[in-house]
C-alpha positions as CSV (number, residue, x, y, z in Angstrom):
1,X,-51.4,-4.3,25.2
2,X,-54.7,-3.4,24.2
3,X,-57.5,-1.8,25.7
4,X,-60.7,-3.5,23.9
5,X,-63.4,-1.8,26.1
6,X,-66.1,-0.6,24.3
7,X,-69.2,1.1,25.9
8,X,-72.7,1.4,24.4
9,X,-75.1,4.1,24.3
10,X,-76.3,7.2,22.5
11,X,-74.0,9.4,20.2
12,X,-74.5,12.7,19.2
13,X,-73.1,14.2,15.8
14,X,-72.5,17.0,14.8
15,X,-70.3,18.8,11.7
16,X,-68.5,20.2,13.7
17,X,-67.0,19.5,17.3
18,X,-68.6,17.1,20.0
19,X,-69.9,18.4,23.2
20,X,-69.3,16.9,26.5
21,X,-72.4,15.7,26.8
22,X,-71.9,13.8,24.2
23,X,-68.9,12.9,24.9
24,X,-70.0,11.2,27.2
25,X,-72.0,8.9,24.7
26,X,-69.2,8.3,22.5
27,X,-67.8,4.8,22.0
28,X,-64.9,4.7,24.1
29,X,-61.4,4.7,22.1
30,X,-59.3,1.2,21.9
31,X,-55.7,2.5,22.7
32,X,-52.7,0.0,21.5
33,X,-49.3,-0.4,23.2
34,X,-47.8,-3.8,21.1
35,X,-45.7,-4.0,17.9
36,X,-46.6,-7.0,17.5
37,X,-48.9,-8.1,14.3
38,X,-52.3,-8.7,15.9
39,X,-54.5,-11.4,14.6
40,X,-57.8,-10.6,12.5
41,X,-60.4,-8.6,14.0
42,X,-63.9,-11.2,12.9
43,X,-66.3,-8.8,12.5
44,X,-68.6,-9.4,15.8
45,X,-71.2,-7.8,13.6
46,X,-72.3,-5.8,10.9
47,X,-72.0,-7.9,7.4
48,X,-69.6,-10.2,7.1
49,X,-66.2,-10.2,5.5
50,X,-62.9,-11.7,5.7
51,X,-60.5,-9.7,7.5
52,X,-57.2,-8.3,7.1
53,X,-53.9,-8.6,8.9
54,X,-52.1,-5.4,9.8
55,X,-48.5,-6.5,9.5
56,X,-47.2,-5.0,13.0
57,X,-50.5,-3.4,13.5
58,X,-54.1,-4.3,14.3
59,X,-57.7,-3.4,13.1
60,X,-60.1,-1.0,15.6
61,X,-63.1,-2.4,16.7
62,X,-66.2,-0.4,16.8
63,X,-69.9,-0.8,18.3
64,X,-72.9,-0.8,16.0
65,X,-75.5,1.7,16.9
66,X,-79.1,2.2,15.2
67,X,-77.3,0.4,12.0
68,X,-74.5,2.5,11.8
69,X,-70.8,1.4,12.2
70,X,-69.1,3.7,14.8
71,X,-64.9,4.2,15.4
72,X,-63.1,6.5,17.8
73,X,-59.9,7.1,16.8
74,X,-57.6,9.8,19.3
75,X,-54.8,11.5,17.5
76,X,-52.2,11.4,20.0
77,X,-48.4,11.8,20.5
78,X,-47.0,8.2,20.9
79,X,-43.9,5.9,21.5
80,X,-43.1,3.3,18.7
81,X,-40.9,0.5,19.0
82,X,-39.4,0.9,15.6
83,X,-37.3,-2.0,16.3
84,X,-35.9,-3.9,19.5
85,X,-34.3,-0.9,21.7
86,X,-34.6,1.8,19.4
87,X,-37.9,3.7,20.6
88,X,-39.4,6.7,18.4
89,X,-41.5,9.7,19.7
90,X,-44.1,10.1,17.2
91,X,-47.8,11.4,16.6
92,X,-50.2,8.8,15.7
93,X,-53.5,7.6,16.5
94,X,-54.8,5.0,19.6
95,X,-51.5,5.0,20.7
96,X,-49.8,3.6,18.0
97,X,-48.0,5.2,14.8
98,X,-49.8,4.1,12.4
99,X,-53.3,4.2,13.4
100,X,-55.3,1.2,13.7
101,X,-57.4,-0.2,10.1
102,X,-60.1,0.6,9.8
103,X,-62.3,-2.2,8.1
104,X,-66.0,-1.9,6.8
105,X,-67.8,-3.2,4.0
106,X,-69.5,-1.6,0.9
107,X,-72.4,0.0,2.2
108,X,-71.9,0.5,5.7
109,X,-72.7,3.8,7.0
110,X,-69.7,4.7,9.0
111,X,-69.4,7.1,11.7
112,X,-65.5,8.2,13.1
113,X,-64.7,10.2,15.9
114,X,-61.9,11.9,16.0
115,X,-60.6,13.1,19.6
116,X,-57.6,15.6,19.3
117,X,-55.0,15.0,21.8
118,X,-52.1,17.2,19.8
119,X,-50.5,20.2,20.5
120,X,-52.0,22.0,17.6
121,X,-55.3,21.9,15.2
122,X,-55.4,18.8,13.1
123,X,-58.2,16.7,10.8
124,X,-58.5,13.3,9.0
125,X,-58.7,13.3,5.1
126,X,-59.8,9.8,4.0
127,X,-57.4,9.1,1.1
128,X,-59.2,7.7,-2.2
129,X,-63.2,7.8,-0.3
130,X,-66.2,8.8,-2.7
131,X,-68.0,10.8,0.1
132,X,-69.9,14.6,0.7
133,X,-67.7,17.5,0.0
134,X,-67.1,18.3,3.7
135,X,-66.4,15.3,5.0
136,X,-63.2,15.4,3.1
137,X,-61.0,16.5,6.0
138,X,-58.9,19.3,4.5
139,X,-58.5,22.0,7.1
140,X,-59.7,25.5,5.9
141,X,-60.9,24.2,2.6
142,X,-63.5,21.8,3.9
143,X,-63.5,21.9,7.5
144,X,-62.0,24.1,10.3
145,X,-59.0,22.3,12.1
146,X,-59.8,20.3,14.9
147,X,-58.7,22.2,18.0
148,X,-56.8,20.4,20.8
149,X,-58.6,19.1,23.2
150,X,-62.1,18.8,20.6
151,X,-63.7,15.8,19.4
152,X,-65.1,16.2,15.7
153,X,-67.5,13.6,14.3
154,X,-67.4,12.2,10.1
155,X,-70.1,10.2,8.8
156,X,-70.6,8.9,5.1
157,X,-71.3,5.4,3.6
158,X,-68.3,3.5,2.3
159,X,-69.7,3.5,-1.2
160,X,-67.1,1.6,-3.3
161,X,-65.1,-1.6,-2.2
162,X,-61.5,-1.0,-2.0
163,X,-57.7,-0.2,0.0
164,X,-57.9,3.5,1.0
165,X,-55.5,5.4,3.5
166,X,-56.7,7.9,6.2
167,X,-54.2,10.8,7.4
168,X,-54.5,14.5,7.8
169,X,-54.6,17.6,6.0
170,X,-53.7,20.0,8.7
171,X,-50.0,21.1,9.0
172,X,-49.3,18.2,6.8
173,X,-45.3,18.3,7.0
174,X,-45.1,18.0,10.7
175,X,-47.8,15.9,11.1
176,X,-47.4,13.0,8.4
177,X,-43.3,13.6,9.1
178,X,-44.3,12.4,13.0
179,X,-46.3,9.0,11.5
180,X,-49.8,10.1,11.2
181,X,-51.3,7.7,8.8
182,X,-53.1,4.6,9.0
183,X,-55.2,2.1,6.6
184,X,-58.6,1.9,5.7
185,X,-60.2,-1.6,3.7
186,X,-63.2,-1.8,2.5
187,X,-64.9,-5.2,1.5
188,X,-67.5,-6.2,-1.5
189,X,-70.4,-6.8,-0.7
190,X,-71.1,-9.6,-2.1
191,X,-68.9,-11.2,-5.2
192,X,-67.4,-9.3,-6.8
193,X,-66.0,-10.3,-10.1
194,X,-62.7,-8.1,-10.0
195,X,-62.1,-9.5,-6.5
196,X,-61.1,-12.6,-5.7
197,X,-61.4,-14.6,-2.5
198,X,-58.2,-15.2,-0.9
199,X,-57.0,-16.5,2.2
200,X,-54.5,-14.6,3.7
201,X,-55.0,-10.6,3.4
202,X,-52.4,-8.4,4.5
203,X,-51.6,-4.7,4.7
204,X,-49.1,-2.1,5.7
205,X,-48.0,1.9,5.1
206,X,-44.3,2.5,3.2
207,X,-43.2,5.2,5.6
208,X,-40.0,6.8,6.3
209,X,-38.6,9.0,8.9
210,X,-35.2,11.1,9.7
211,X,-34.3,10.4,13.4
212,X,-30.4,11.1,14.3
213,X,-28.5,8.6,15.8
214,X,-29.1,8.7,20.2
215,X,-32.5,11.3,19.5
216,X,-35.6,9.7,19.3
217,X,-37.9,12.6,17.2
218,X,-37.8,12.8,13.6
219,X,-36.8,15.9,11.7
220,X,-39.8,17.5,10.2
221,X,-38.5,19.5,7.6
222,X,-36.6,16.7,6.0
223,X,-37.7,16.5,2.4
224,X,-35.4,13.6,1.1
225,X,-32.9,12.5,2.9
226,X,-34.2,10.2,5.6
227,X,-32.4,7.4,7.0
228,X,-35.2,5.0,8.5
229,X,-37.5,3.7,5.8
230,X,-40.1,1.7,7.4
231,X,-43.2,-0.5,7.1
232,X,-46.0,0.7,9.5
233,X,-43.3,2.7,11.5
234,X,-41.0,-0.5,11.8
235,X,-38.0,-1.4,11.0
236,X,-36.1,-4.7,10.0
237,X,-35.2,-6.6,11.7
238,X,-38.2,-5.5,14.1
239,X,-41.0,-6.0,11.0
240,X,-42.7,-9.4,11.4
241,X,-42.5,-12.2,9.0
242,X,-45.7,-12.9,6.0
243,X,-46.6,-15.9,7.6
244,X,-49.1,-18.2,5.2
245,X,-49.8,-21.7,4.2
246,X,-48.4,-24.0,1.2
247,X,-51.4,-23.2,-1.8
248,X,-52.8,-20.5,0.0
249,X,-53.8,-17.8,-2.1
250,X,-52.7,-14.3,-0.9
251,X,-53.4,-10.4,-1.2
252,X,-51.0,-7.9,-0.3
253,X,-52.1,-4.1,0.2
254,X,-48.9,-1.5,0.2
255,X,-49.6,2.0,0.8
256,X,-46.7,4.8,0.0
257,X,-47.3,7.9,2.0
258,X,-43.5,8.5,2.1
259,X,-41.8,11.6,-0.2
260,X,-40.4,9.1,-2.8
261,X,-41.8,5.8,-4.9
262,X,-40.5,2.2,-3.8
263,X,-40.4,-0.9,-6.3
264,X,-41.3,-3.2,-3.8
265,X,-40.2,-6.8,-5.1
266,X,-40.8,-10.4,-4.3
267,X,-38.6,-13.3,-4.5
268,X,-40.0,-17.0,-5.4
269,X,-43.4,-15.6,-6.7
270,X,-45.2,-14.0,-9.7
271,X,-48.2,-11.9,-8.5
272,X,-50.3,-9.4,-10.7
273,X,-51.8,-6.2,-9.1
274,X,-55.4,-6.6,-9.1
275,X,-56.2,-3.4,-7.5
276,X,-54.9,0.4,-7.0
277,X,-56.8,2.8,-4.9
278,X,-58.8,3.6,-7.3
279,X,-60.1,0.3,-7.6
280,X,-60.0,-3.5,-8.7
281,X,-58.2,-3.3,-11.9
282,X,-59.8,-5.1,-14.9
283,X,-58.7,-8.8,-15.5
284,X,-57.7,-8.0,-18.6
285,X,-55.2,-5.3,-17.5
286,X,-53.5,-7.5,-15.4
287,X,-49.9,-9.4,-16.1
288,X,-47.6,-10.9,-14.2
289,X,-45.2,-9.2,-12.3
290,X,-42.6,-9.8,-9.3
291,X,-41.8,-6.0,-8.5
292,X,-44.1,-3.1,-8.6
293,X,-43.4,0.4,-8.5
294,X,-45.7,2.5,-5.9
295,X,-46.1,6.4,-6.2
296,X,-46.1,8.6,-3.6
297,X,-49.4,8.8,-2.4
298,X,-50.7,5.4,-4.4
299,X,-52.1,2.4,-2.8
300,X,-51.0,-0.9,-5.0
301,X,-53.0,-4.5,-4.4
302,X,-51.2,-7.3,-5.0
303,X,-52.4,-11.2,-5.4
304,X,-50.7,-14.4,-5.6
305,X,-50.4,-17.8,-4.8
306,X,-47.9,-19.5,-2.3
307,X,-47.4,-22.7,-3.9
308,X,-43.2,-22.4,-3.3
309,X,-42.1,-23.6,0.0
310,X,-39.0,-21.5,1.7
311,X,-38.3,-18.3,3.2
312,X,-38.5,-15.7,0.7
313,X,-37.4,-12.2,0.8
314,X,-39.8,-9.7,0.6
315,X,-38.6,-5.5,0.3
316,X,-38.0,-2.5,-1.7
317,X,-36.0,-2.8,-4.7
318,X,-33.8,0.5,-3.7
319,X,-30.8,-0.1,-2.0
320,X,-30.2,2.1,0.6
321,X,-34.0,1.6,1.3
322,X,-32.9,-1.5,3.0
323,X,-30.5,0.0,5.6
324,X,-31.4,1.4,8.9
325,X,-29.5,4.6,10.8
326,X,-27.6,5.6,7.3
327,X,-25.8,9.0,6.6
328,X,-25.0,10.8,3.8
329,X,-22.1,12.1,3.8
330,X,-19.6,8.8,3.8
331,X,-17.4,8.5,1.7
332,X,-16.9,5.2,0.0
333,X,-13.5,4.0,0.7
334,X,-13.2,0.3,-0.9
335,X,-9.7,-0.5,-1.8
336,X,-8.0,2.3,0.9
337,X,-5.7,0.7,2.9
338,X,-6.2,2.3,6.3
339,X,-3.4,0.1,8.3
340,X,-0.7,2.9,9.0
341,X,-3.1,6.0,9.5
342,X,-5.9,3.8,11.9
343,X,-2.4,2.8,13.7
344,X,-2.0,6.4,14.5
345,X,-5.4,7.4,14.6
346,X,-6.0,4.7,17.5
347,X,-3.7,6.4,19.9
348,X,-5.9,9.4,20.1
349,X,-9.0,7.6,19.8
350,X,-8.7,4.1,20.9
351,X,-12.3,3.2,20.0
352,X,-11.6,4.0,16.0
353,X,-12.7,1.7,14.1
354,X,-12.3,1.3,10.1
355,X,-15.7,1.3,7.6
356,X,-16.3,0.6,4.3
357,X,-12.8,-0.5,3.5
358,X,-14.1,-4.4,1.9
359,X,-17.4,-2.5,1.5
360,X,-20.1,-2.7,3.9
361,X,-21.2,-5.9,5.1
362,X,-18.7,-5.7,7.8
363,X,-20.9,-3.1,9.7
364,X,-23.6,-6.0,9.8
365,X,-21.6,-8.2,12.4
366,X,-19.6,-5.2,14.1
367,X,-19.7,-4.2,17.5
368,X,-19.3,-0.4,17.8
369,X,-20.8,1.4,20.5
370,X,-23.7,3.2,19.8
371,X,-25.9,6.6,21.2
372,X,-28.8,4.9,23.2
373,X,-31.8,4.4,20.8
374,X,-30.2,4.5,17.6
375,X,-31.3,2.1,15.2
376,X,-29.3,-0.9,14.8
377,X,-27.7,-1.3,11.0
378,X,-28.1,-4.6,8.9
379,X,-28.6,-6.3,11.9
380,X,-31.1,-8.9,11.1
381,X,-29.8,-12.9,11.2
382,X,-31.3,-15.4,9.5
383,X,-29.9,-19.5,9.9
384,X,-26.7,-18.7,7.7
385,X,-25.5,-15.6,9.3
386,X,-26.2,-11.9,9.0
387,X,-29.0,-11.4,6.2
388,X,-27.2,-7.8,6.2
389,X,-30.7,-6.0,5.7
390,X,-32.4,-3.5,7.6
391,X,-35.4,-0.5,7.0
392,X,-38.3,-1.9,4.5
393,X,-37.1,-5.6,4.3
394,X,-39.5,-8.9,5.1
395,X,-39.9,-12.7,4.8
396,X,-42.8,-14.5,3.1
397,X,-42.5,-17.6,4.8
398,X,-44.6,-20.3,2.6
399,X,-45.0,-23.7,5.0
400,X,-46.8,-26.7,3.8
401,X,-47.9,-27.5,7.7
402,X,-49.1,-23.9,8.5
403,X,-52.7,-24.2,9.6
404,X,-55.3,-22.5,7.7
405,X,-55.7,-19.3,9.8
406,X,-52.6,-19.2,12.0
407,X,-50.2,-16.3,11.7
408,X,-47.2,-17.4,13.7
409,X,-43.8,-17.9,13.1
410,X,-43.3,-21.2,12.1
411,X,-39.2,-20.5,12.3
412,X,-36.8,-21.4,10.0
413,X,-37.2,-23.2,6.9
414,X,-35.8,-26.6,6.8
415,X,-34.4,-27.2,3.0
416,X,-34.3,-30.6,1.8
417,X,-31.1,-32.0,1.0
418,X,-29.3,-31.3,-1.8
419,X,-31.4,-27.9,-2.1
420,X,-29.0,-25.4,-0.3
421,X,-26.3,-23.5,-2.5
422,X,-22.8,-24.9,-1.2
423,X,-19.4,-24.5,-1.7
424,X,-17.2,-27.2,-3.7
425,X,-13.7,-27.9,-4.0
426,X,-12.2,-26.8,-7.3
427,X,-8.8,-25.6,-8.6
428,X,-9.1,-21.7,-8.8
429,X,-10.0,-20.8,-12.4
430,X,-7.7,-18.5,-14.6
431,X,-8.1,-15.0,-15.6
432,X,-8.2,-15.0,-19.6
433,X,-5.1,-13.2,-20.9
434,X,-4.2,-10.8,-23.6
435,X,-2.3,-13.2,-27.0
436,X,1.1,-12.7,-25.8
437,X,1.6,-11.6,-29.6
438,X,1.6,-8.0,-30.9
439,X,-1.7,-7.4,-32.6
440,X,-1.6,-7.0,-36.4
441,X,-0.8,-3.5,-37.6
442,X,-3.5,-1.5,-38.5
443,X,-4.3,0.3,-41.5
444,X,-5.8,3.8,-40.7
445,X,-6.9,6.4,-43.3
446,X,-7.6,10.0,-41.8
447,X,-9.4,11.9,-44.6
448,X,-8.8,15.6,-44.5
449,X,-11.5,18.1,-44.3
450,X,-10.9,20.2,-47.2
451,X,-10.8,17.2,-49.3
452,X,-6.8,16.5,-49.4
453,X,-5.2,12.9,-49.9
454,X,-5.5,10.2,-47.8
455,X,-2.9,9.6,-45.7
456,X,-1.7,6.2,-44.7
């Protein structure tokens, strides 16, 4: 659930922290609970814009005061439904992992109050923003750390329009390994002739975590081996569906603040990236693509039109990207027949179970007991069966009767006849053989290297 209350009066800043008197002032912080994808935040005031959707996340409202745009965000430790029964203790910010958008537009003066609720120093760097020195958030360089229990204030004007990520520079492997992140859109203006108008805007953070199987904490010191890869801390099957309407044109903002880059493909469309976090990309620049590679620490904007019906996958191009809960350390046993030792191993262990004998879209439909709160593997279903996906996967579901403006589920898509790959009755088709005949003798010369005869 969310807590929208939002009290007005006078704020105080300072460069460095808040005191309880003015704490007292401070716009009171909007804490979230859901994992469900909220619905745009219309701006109440301030310049207008068209907002964002925060794909199982939501935008933070703020209060205007004397012209200037105020937030209050509360780093925080927090529980994040990565997926349905599997629970993660994280650090985020308004009780969620990631933190809420923050959306503004081109020459808003912005004010953010940051309320430390951590177990140790921290501070917000805002990834990509032209802004003074020290309001750059790097602990010790630019700023001291943000003690627990202090409240820092940040104020600059969002200068240049643009996708931008906020997390901090304070202890940065524990922090950012526990989910501290969160997005940050900034709209023109006015018209701007590198950015299109679209109508459905979404965003999400590529982020990935190393939780064992029955614990709930990630590993902090994990450099490369995780096993959750996530969108905005969840998980498929638990990441919503790209819900949009037959036509509609569409913008897709992908942050990576993960340790490795994702090609993150679409299936059904062409789309060209039409801005990075540096900025709109010039038209001229632009070509059609339907995967695009994102860098560790890159933002990538992606636009497109919807104008094929269906469900259409949507996820990172790397295997094992798509899986949830995976090791590394199985061995891949295709082609072993287990039979006789599982017969034996079974009367020691009568819960054994073979894996990866037929390779491993069994596990997708198996039953095994699991530790409480692990993450389920491949388990998401679609309306044939087991979709046999899991981690950074999604569905773009393009509907000619979706309402302009409505984000829900429409279900299923219903193919028209004849459209649905099928199976068909045919005699089973011959391997090609070897000519039953000896091949022709060959005639082979081997020159020797000193210039001797040939041999035959």
């Amino acid at each position: 659930m969310m807590n929208r209350r939002l009290f007005m009066g006078g704020a105080a800043v300072a460069s460095a922290a808040v005191s309880k008197v003015a704490m007292a002032a401070l716009p009171e912080p909007v804490i979230q609970t859901s994992a469900a994808t909220a619905a745009p935040l219309v701006p109440p005031d301030g310049r207008p814009y068209n907002p964002v959707v925060t794909l199982n996340g939501w935008t933070c409202p703020w209060r205007m005061k004397d012209g200037v745009k105020e937030f209050h965000l509360v780093a925080e430790p927090v529980l994040r439904e990565m997926a349905p029964g599997f629970t993660a203790h994280l650090w985020g910010y308004n009780g969620q992992s990631p933190g809420p958008t923050i959306e503004v537009v081109e020459g808003d003066r912005v004010r953010i109050y940051v309320t430390n609720r951590l177990p140790e120093h921290t501070s917000v760097h805002w990834h990509g923003q032209r802004l003074p020195n020290g309001m750059d958030g790097v602990t010790g360089l630019t700023q001291p750390g943000i003690a627990p229990g202090k409240t820092f204030v940040y104020e600059f004007v969002a200068r240049r329009p643009g996708t931008f990520m906020y997390h901090p520079h304070a202890d940065e492997m524990t922090q950012m390994a526990m989910g501290m992140m969160g997005f940050w859109v900034t709209h023109p203006k006015t018209r701007h002739p590198l950015i299109d108008p679209v109508d459905r805007d979404f965003c999400f953070l590529l982020n990935a975590y190393d939780i064992e199987p029955g614990s709930a904490t990630p590993k902090i010191m994990t450099m490369l081996d995780f096993n959750l890869w996530s969108w905005n801390s969840r998980i498929f099957p638990g990441i919503d569906s790209l819900n949009v309407r037959l036509g509609d044109k569409v913008r897709l903002r992908v942050g990576n603040l993960t340790m490795t880059n994702h090609p993150i493909h679409l299936h059904g469309h062409e789309f060209v990236v039409s801005g990075t976090d540096g900025g709109p990309t010039p038209k001229g620049a632009r070509w059609p693509e339907v995967t695009v590679d994102i860098a560790v620490g890159q933002m990538r904007q992606m636009d497109f039109v919807a104008d094929e019906e269906g469900d259409w996958a949507f996820h990172c191009h790397k295997s094992h990207h798509t899986m949830n809960a995976m090791g590394h350390n199985v061995p891949t046993m295709i082609g072993v027949d287990h039979r006789q030792v599982v017969r034996q191993i079974t009367k020691l262990i009568p819960d054994y179970m073979v894996m990866g004998e037929r390779g491993m879209a069994d596990m997708s439909e198996m039953e095994m007991p699991l530790p409480d709160n692990t993450a389920p593997m491949m388990t998401g279903d679609g309306p044939f069966g087991s979709v046999e996906m899991g981690g950074m996967f999604s569905v773009l579901k393009v509907r000619r009767d979706q309402k302009p403006g409505d984000y829900s589920d429409p279900g299923w898509f219903k193919h028209p006849e004849g459209t649905v790959a099928h199976e068909v009755e045919t005699p089973p088709m011959q391997p090609a053989r070897a000519a039953a005949a000896a091949p022709a003798a060959m005639d082979v010369r081997v020159r020797k290297p000193a210039g001797g005869q040939h041999q035959h």
